[in-house]
C-alpha positions as CSV (number, residue, x, y, z in Angstrom):
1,X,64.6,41.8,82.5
2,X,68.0,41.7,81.4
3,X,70.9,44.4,81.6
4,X,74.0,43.8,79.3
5,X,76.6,45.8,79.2
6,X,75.2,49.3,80.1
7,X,77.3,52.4,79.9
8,X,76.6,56.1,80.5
9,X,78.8,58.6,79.9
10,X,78.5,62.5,79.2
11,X,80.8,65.2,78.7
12,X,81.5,67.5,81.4
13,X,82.9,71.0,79.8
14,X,85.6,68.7,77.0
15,X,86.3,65.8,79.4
16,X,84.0,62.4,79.3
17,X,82.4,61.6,82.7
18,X,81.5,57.8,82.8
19,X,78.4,58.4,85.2
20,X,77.7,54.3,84.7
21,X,80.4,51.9,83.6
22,X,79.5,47.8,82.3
23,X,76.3,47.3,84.4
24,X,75.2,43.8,83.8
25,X,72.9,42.0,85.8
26,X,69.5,40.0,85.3
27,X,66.1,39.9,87.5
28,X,63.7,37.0,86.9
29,X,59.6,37.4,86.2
30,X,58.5,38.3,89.8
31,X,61.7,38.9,91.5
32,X,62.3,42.3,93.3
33,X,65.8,44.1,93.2
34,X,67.1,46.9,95.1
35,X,69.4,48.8,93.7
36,X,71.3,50.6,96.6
37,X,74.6,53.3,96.8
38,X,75.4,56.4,97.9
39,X,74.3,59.9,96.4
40,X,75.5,60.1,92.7
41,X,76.8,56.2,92.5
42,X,74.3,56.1,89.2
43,X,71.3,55.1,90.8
44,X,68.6,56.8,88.9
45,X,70.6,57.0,86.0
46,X,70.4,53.1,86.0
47,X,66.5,52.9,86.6
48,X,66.2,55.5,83.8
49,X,68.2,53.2,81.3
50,X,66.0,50.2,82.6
51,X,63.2,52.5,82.0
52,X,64.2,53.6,78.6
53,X,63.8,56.6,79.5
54,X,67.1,57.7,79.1
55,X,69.5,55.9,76.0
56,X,72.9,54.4,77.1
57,X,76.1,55.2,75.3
58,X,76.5,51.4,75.1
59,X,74.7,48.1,76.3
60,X,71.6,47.1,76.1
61,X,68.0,46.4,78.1
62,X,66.3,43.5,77.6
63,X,62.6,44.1,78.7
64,X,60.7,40.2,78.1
65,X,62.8,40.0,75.0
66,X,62.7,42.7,73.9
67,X,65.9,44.9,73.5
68,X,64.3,48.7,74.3
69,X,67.1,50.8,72.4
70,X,66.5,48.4,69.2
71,X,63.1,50.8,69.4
72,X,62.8,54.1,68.3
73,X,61.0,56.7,71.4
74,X,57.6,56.2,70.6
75,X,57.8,52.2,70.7
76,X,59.9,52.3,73.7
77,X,56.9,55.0,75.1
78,X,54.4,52.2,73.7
79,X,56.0,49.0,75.4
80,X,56.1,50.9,78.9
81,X,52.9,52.0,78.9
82,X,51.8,48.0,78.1
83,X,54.4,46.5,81.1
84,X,55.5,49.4,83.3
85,X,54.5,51.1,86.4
86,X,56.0,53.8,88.1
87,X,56.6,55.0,91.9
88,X,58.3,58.2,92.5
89,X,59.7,59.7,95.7
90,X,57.4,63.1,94.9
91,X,54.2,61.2,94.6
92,X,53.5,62.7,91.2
93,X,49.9,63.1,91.6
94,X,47.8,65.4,89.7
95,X,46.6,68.0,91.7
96,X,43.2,69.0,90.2
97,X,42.6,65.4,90.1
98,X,41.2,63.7,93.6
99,X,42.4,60.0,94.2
100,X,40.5,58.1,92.6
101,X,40.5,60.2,89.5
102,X,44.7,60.4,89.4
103,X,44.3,56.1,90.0
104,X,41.5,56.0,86.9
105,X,44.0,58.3,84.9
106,X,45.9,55.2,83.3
107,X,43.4,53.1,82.4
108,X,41.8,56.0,80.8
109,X,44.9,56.7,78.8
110,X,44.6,53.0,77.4
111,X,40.8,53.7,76.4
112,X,39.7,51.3,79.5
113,X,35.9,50.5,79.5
114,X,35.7,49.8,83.2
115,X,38.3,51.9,84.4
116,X,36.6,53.3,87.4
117,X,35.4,49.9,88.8
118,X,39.1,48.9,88.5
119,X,40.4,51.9,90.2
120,X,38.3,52.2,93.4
121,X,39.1,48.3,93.6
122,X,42.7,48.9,93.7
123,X,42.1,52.1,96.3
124,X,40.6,49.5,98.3
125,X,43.4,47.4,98.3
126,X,45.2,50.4,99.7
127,X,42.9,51.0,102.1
128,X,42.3,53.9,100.9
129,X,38.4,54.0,100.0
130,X,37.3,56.6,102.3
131,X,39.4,59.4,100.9
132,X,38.6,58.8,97.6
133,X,37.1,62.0,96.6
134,X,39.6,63.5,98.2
135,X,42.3,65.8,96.3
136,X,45.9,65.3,96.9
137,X,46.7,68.6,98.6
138,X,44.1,66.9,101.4
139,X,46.2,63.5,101.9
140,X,49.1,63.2,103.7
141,X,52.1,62.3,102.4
142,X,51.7,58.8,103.4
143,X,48.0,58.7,101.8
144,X,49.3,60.3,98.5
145,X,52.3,57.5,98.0
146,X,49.3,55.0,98.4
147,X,47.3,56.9,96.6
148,X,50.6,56.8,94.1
149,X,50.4,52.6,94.5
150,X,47.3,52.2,93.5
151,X,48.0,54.0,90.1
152,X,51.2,52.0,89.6
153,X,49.0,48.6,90.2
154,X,46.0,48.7,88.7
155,X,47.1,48.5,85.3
156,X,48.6,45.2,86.9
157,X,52.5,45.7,85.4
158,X,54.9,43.2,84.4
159,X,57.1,45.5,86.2
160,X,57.0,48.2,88.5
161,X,60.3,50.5,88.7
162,X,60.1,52.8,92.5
163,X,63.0,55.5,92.8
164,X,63.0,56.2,96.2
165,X,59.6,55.6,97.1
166,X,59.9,56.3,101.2
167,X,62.3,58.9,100.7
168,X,60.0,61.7,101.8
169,X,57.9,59.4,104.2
170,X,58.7,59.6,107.8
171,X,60.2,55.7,109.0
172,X,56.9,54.6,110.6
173,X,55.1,55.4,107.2
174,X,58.0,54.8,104.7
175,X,57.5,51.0,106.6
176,X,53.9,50.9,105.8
177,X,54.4,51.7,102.2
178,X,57.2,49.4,101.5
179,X,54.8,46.8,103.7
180,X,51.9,48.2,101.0
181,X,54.3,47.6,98.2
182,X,55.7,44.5,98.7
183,X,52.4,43.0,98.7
184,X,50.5,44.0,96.1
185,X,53.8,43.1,94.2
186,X,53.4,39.1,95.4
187,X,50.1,39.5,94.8
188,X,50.2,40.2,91.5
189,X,53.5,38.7,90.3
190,X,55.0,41.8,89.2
191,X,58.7,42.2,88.8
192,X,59.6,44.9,91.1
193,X,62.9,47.1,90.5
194,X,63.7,50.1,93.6
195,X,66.2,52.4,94.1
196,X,66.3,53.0,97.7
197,X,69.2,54.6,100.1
198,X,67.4,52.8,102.9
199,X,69.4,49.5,103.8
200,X,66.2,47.6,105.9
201,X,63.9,48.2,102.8
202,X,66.8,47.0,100.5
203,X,67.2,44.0,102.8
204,X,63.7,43.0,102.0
205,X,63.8,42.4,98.6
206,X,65.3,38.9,97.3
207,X,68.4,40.8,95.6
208,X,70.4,43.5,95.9
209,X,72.7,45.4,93.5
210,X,74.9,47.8,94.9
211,X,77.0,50.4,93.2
212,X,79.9,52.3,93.3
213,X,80.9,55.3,90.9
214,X,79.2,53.7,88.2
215,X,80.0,50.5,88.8
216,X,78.5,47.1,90.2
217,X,80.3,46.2,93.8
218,X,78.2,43.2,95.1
């Protein structure tokens, strides 16, 4: 994945705010990045442009090749659903749905013949097969951000973007996950991009990208 150039800026009341400013930067096939600042440095806005989930106001994303804002919503929509996975800090689990169903839920959506087989192999690798009949509102927090892993993997990714996946973890658990995490993403070669606030789960991935007000400092 490639960044070039990417700039966000919005209007706040009749004055521009530049919430990112000439982000550049490039993560090789299998590499994991952590991009780390403090509250409202552009973060988020920054996995959301890698995403393409949100459109800069100039640059562009180069996803294996493929520039994403070259591609109208839908193909961008289309292209994530083939390479992407997603962890969020607020689990995002469906709550009618128990685990095994929410991890099936993917696969499902891309018409998957042997979709349960797939997901209660990737609980597994969790360690998660005894609770999977259970429903998220039954899980702790920890179980449901594994729970949350297991989704992300098991449509193996090209790469996996995680905003803040321990932030509502307590450290002995957050630890666990990342521990979870960093695994599955050797073991399947994915590409992993973070945004974390926590410095000793930044320090664990092979590069770091740090910002400032919008703008790259290291």
């Amino acid at each position: 994945m490639q960044a070039v150039g990417l700039t966000k800026q919005v209007l706040s009341g009749d004055q521009p705010l530049v919430i990112l400013h000439d982000v550049s930067f490039e993560v090789e096939t299998g590499e994991s990045l952590a991009i780390v600042g403090a509250s409202g440095s552009g973060k988020s806005t920054l996995l959301g442009l890698l995403a393409g989930l949100d459109i800069p106001t100039r640059g562009k994303v180069l996803l294996h090749g493929t520039d994403l804002f070259e591609m109208d919503e839908d193909g961008r929509a289309r292209l994530r659903g083939e390479l992407a996975g997603f962890v969020f800090q607020s689990f995002q689990l469906l709550p009618a749905l128990n685990a095994l169903e929410n991890v099936m839920l993917p696969l499902e959506l891309a018409g998957a013949k042997d979709a349960r087989q797939r997901a209660e192999t990737s609980l597994q690798q969790v360690g998660l097969s005894a609770r999977a009949h259970h429903l998220p509102k039954h899980l702790s927090g920890g179980e449901q951000q594994r729970v949350a892993l297991a989704r992300a993997f098991v449509t193996q990714p090209r790469i996996l973007f995680a905003d803040e996946p321990t932030g509502n973890l307590d450290a002995a658990t957050g630890s666990q996950v990342i521990e979870l995490m960093l695994e599955l993403n050797r073991a399947q070669g994915t590409t992993l991009i973070l945004v974390t606030h926590d410095e000793a789960l930044a320090r664990r991935c092979g590069k770091q990208l740090r910002l400032a007000a919008g703008r790259v400092v290291q």
